[in-house]
C-alpha positions in Angstrom: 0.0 0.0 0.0 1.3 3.5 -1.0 0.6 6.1 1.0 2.6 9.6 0.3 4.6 11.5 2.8 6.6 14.4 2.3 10.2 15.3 3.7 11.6 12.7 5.0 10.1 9.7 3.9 11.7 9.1 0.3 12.5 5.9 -1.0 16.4 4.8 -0.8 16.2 3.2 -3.9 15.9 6.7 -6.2 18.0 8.6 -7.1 18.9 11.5 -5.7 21.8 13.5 -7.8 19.8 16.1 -9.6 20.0 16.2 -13.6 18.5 17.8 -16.0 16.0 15.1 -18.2 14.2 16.0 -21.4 10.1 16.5 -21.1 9.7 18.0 -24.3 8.0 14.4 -25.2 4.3 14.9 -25.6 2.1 14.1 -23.2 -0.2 11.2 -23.2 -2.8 10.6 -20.9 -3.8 6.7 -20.6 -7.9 5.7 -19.7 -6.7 2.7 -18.0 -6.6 2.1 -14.3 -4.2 3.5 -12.1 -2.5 0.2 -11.0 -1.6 0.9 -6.9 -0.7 -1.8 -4.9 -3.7 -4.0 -3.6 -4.6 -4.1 0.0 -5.4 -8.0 0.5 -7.9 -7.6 3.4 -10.2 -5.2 1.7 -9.1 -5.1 -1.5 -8.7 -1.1 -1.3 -5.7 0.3 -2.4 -4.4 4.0 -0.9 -5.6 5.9 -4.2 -8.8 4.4 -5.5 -10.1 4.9 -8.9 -13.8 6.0 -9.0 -16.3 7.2 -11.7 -16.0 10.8 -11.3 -13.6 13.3 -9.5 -17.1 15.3 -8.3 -17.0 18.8 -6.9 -14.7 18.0 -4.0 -13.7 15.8 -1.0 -15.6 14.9 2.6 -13.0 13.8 5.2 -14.6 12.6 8.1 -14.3 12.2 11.5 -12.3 9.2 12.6 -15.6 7.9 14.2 -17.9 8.3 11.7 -21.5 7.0 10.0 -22.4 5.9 6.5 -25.9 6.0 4.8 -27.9 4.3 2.0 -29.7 7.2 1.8 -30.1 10.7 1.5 -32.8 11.6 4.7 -30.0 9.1 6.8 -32.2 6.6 7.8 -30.9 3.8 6.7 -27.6 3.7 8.6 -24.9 1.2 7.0 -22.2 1.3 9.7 -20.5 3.5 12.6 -16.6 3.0 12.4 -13.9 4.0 13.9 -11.0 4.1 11.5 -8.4 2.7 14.1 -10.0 0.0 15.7 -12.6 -1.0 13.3 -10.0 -1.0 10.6 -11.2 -4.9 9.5 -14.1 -4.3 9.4 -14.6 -1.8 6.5 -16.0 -2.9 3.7 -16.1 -0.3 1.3 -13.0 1.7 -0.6 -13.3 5.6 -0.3 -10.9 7.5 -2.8 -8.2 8.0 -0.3 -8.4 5.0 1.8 -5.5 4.5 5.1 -8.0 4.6 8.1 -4.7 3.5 10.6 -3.4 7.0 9.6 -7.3 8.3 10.2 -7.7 9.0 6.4 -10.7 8.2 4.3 -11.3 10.8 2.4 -14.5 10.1 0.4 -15.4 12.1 -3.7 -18.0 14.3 -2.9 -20.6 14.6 -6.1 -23.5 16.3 -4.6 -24.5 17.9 -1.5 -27.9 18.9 0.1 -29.3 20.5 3.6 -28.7 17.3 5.2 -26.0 14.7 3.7 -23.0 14.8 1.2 -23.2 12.0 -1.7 -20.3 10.3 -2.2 -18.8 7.9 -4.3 -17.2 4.2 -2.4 -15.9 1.6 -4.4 -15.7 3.8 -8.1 -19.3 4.1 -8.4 -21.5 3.1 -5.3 -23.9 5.9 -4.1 -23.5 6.8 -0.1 -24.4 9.6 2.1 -22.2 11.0 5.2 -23.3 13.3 7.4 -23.5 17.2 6.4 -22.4 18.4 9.8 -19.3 20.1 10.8 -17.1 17.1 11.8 -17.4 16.5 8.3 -15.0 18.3 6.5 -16.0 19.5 2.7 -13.5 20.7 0.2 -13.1 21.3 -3.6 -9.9 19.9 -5.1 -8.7 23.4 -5.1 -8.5 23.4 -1.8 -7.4 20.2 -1.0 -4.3 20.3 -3.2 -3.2 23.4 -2.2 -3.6 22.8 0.9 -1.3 19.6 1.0 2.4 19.1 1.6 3.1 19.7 -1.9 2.2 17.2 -5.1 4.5 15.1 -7.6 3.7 13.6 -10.9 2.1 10.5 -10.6 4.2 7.3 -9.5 4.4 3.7 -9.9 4.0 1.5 -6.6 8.1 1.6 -6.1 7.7 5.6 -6.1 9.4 6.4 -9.6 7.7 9.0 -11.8 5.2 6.7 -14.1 4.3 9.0 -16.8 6.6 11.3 -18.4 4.1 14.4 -18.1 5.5 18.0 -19.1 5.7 20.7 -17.2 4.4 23.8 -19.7 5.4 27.5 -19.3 1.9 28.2 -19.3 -1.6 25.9 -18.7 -2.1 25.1 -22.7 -1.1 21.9 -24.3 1.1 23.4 -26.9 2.6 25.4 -24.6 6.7 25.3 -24.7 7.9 22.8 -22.0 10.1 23.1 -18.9 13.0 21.2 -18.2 12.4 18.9 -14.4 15.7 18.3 -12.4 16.2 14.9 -11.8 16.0 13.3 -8.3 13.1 13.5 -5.6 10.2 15.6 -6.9 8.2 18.0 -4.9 5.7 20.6 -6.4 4.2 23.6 -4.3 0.5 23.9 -5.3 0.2 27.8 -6.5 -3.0 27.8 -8.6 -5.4 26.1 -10.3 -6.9 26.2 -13.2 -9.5 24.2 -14.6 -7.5 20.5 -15.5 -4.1 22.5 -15.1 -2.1 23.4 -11.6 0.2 26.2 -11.2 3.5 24.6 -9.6 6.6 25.9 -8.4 9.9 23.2 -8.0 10.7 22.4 -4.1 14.7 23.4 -4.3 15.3 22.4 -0.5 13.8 18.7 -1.0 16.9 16.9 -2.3 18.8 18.7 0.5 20.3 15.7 2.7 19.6 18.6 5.9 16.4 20.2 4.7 15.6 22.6 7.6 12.4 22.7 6.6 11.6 18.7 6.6 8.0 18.2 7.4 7.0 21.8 7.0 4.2 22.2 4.3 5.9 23.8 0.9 3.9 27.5 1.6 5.9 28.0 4.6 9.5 28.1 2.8 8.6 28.1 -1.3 9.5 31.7 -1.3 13.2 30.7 0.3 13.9 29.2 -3.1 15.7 31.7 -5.4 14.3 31.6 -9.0 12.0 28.5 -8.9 11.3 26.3 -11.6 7.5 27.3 -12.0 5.6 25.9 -14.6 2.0 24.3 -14.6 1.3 20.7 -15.2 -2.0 19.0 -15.8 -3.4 17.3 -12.8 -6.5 15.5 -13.8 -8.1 14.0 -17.4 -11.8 13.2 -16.3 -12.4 10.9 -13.4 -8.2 10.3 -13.2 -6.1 11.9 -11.2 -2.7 12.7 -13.1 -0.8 14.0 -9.7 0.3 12.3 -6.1 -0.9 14.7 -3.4 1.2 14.5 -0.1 -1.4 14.2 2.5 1.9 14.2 5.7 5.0 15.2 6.5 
């Protein structure tokens, strides 16, 4: 299971010497599945692929309450993520309940319950109360510990996507240094997210370890900023760092 920390918590087996590599390739965006690593209990993995993206992300509580239905009911469960970690039978989109997340794709909303999406398509209803945290994808992702292309399950960069001098396809493209990659979320816009290169994360004494990439982005002289495309329909095309 994959589960994506910043500072701190890179792989051994990358590499780390920074090089210039080519992305002036162009980009190509598959419709297949993401394939993360299976969890064998629940068959859940840590990023889940569902049917839509929706207008945002419910994070619950980590004692919480699931619904069949929109007037709540029809109660499914109560769990708590840490000691009822067996017996959850359903996949949110971000899905690690011993680190407390399961963070659920929010595709409608009403007076009294969010509709989410479990297990890529399934229909649910949480709670619309304030325990239960609502947020677009805007701010989810910039309010993370900074994003990478996506990866593979062993951590290296899976697709080769560019990094364009401004959100267009045909833009020119930039030029990624080579070794551990870490984006600060500045903007987004539409399928496209403003990014600016994490200079200090390669640093084998990063001062800032474990310090989300707002704090100290602005410590980097003349950033690599560029804007890559973080989503094609219901796929997300970034990993979001969700710890230190």
């Amino acid at each position: 299971m994959t589960i994506f920390f910043s500072c701190g918590q890179r792989s051994n087996n990358i590499e780390s010497k920074i090089d210039t590599i080519d992305n002036s390739s162009a980009d190509t965006f598959s419709t297949q599945p993401i394939n993360k690593q299976i969890d064998q209990d629940n068959n859940c993995s840590y990023d889940n692929q569902v049917s839509s993206l929706g207008i945002g992300l419910i994070i619950p509580p980590p004692k919480f309450e699931i619904y069949n239905d929109s007037l709540l009911s029809e109660k499914i469960a109560s769990w708590d993520m840490y000691e009822d970690e067996s017996k959850i039978n359903i996949c949110s989109k971000f899905f690690k309940p011993d680190y407390g997340i399961m963070h659920f794709v929010c595709i409608a909303k009403s007076e009294k319950a969010y509709k989410v999406l479990v297990n890529f398509s399934d229909i649910k209803y949480l709670p619309k109360t304030k325990k239960y945290d609502f947020k677009t994808w805007d701010e989810y992702i910039s309010q993370s510990f900074g994003v990478r292309r996506l990866t593979n399950d062993n951590g290296v960069i899976s697709k080769n996507y560019t990094l364009r001098i401004k959100p267009e396809y045909n833009a020119d493209s930039l030029a990624i240094p080579k070794g551990h990659e870490l984006f600060c979320p500045m903007e987004i816009k539409g399928d496209w997210i403003k990014v600016r290169y994490d200079c200090f994360y390669n640093d084998e004494n990063n001062s800032y370890e474990g310090e989300p990439c707002h704090n100290y982005i602005d410590k980097c002289k003349n950033p690599l900023t560029g804007w890559l495309r973080w989503r094609q329909e219901n796929q997300l095309l970034i990993d979001i760092f969700l710890m230190p």
